[in-house]
N, C-alpha and C positions, 0 to 999 in steps of 0.2 A: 967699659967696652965689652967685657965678659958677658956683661949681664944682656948687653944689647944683642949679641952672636945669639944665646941662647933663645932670647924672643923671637930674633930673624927664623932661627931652626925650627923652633916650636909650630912658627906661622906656616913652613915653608910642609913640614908635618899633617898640620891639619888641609894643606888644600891638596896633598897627596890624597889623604885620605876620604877627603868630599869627592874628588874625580872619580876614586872607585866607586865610590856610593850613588852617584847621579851623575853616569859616565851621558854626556849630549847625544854622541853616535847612535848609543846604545837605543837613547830615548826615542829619537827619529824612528829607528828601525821600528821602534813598538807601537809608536802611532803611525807610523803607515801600515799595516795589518789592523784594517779596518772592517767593519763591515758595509757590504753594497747600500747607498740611498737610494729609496724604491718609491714613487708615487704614482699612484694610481686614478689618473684623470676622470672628473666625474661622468657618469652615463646616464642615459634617460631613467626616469623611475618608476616607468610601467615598460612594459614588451609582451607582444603576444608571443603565444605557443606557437612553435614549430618557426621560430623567428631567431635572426642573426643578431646578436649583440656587436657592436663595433667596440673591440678595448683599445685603450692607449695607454702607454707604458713608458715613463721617465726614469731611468736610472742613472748613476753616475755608481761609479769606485773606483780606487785604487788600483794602478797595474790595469794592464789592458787582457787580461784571460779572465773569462767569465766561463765556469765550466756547468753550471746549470740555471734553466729559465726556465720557468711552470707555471701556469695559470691554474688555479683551486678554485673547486665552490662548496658552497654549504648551503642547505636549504631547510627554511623553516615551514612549518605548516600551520594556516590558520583557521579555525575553525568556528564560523559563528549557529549558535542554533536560536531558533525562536519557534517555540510551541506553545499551544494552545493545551491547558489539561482537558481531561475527558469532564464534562458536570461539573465543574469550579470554574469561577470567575478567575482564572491564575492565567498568566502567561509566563514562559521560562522564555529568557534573555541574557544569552551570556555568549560569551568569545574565548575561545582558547589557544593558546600560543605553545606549537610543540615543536621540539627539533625533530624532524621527518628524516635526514639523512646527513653525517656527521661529515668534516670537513674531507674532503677526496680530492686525489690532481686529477683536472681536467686534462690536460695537455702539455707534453714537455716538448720543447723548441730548440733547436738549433743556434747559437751564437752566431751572429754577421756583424762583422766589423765595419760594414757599410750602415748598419741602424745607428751611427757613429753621426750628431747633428752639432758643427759648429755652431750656428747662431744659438741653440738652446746648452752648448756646451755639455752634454749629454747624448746618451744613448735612447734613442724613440724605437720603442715597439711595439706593434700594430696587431692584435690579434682578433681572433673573432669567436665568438662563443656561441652554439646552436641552441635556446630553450626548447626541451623535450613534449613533444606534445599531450604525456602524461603531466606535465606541471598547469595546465589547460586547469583556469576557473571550474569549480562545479558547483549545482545547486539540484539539492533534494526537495524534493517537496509532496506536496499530497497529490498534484497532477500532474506527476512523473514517475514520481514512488510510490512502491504500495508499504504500508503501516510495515509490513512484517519484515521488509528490506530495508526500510527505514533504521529498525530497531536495531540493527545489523551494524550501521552504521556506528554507534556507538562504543567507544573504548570505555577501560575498564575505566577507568578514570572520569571522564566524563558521566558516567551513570553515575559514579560516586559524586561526583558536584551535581548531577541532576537534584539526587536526591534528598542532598546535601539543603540545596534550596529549598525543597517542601519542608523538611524536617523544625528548618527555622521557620516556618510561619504555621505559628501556632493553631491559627483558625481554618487553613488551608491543609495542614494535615489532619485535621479533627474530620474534616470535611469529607476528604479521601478516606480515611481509615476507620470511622466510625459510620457516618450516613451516608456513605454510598457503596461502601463495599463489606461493609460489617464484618471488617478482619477481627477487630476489637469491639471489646464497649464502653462505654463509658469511664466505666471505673476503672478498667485495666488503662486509660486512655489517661485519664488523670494519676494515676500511680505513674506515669513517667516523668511525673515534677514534678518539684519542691517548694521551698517558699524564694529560692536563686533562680527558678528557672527548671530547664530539663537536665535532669542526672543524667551520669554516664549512662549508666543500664539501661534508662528511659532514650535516650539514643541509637543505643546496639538495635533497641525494642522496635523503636520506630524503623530504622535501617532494612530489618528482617521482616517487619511490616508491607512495607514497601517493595521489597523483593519478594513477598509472596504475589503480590499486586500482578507484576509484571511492569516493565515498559510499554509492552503492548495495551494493556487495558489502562494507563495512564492520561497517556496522548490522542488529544480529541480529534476533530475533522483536521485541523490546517495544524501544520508544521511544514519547520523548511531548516537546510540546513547548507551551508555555503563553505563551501574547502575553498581559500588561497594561498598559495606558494610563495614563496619570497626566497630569492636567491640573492645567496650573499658569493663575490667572486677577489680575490687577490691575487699576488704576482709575488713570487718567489724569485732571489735572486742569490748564487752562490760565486763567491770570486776567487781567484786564483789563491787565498788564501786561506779557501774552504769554509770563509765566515761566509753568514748566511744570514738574509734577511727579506722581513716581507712586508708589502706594501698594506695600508691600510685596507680594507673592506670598503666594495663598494656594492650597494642593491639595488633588486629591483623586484616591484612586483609583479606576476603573471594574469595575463587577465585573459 
């Protein structure tokens, strides 16, 4: 009978000490301090300039205090160019994808306990987003631009993948750098590779080549060059218990 007291005690021990350890109450209180569920219903995937975007906005959370709502956007910029060289049969063709302006709030909103929707058991909110008439498509070209505002156009970046592409085509920089512009000669032309290809030096070489050239005397009659926008927008939601969360991104391009 002793022995059984002591086992009863022991038992009655350990579930003392399991309650302090994984008190239920305690657990409750810690998963209700959640963060907001935020969905961001899709939208058309083109919009002109100087046009209203229509958002919709699904949320639900914990506790009925929502102490802040924001709509954000992000905007990428895309860039395609297609030229023609100056006396080579070459056309450059390429596209570049940059971040134009880094994620910003568009707009902070007011809580209404009326955007409160039983049948979707959820909160709907409705906003509206203006695209700026500078996100407006553009196209450069030879019968809009002249060469010298053209070349203008280009970042540092870009000039370096222009150049980038001549440099790799063996017979298209010989072209340029020897018979037609007689920056080099021959032999200086062939000293820029080995029996692998082109050495680094023979790079720098060609690189500096190239930039004595100019962009201007590169690019022959026609070129063109096409800037698109693309705006990416989400919906911030903060709840009474300061958790915070945000709905996934949704885009569009500007045309």
């Amino acid at each position: 009978m002793k022995k059984i007291n002591i086992l009863i005690l022991s038992a009655f021990a350990f579930l003392l000490t399991s309650c302090e350890t994984n008190d239920p109450l305690r657990d409750l209180s810690t998963l209700g301090k959640q963060a907001p569920n935020v969905y961001f219903l899709p939208i058309d995937p083109v919009a002109d300039a100087n046009s209203e975007i229509q958002c919709e906005i699904e949320y639900w959370t914990v506790g009925d205090d929502i102490r802040n709502q924001s709509l954000w956007d992000k905007v990428y910029l895309t860039e395609d160019f297609e030229i023609e060289l100056k006396n080579v049969d070459y056309t450059f063709k390429n596209s570049f994808d940059t971040l134009y302006r880094d994620k910003e709030m568009y707009k902070e909103y007011e809580f209404d306990f009326t955007d409160w929707t039983p049948d979707k058991n959820a909160y709907i909110f409705k906003a509206k987003y203006l695209v700026g008439g500078a996100f407006a498509k553009k196209t450069y070209k030879q019968n809009n631009t002249s060469i010298e505002s053209f070349v203008q156009l280009f970042s540092d970046k870009t000039v370096k993948l222009f150049y980038y592409s001549l440099i790799t085509n063996k017979s298209v920089l010989k072209e340029i750098v020897v018979d037609n512009n007689a920056t080099v000669n021959d032999e200086t032309f062939n000293s820029w590779y080995d029996t692998n290809g082109m050495t680094s030096e023979g790079y720098n070489a060609a690189f500096a080549a190239l930039s004595q050239i100019g962009l201007k005397n590169l690019i022959g009659n026609k070129y063109k060059k096409t800037e698109t926008y693309k705006i990416y927008l989400s919906f911030k939601i903060t709840n009474g218990f300061d958790e915070e969360n945000e709905s996934s991104s949704r885009s569009f391009k500007v045309k």
